[in-house]
N, C-alpha and C positions, 0 to 999 in steps of 0.2 A: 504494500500500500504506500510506503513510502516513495517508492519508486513515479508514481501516479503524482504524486504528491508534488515531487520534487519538478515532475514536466511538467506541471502547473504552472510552479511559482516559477519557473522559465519561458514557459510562454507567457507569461504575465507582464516579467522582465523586457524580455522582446518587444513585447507589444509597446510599451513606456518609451524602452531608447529607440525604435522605428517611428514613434510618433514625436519624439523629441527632434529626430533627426530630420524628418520629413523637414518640421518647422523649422530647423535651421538653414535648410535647403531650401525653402522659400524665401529667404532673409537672403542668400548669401546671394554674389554678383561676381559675375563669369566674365572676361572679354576675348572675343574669339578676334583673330586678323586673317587677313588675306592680302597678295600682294605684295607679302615681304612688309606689311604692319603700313602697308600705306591704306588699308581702309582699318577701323578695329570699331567694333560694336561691343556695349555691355549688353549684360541681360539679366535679369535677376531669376530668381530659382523657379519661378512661377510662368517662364519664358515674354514673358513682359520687356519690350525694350529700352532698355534706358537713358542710353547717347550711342551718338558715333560720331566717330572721327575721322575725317579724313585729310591725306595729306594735299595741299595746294596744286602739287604735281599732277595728282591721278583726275581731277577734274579738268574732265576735255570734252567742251561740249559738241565734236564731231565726232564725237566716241563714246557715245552715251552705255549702248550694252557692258562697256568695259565694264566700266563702275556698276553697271547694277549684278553683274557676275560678280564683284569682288563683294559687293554686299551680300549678294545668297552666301559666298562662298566664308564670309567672318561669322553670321549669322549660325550657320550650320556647325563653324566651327565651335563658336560659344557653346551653342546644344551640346556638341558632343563635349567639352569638357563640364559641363552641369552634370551632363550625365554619369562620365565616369569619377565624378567625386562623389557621388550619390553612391556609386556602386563600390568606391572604395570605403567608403561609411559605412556602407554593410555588411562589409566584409568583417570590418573593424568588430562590429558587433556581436557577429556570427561567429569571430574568433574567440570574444571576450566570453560568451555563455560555450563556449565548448559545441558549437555546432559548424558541421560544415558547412564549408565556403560555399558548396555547390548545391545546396541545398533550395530547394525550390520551395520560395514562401506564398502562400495563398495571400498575396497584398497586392 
């Protein structure tokens, strides 16, 4: 019974820092670039845009497509780093209650 017990109070655990985590992963703010950092966009954890920047150079207005490929291209890239620290957060987590990494959560 203790046994029952103890996956309890571990998924209980889990639940707490995934939901603690989540909210700090709403909070935090990512900036992805493209272009070698001549375009760089933030984005907060909720994919919400925040700024971007671009360099003086990359604005050319007979070349308009350039710059909006640099923008998908910082954009995505922000994504994907939101996501991989999401994912490193859970890792972190997953390691701290003694479960594995690869473990597939119902969230």
């Amino acid at each position: 019974m203790t046994n029952l017990a103890q996956m309890m109070q571990k998924a209980q655990m889990m639940k707490e820092k995934m939901t603690e985590m989540q909210q700090k992963a709403m909070e935090r703010e990512v900036t992805g670039e493209a272009g070698a950092g001549m375009v760089a966009v933030t984005m907060n954890g909720r994919g919400e845009l925040r700024a971007v920047k671009l360099e003086k150079g990359i604005v050319n207005p007979d070349d308009v497509e350039v710059l909006e490929d640099l923008i998908i291209a910082a954009v995505n890239d922000a994504r994907k780093k939101a996501e991989q620290a999401i994912a490193e957060e859970t890792a972190k987590i997953m390691e701290e209650l003694g479960l594995p990494p690869d473990m597939d959560l119902p969230m």
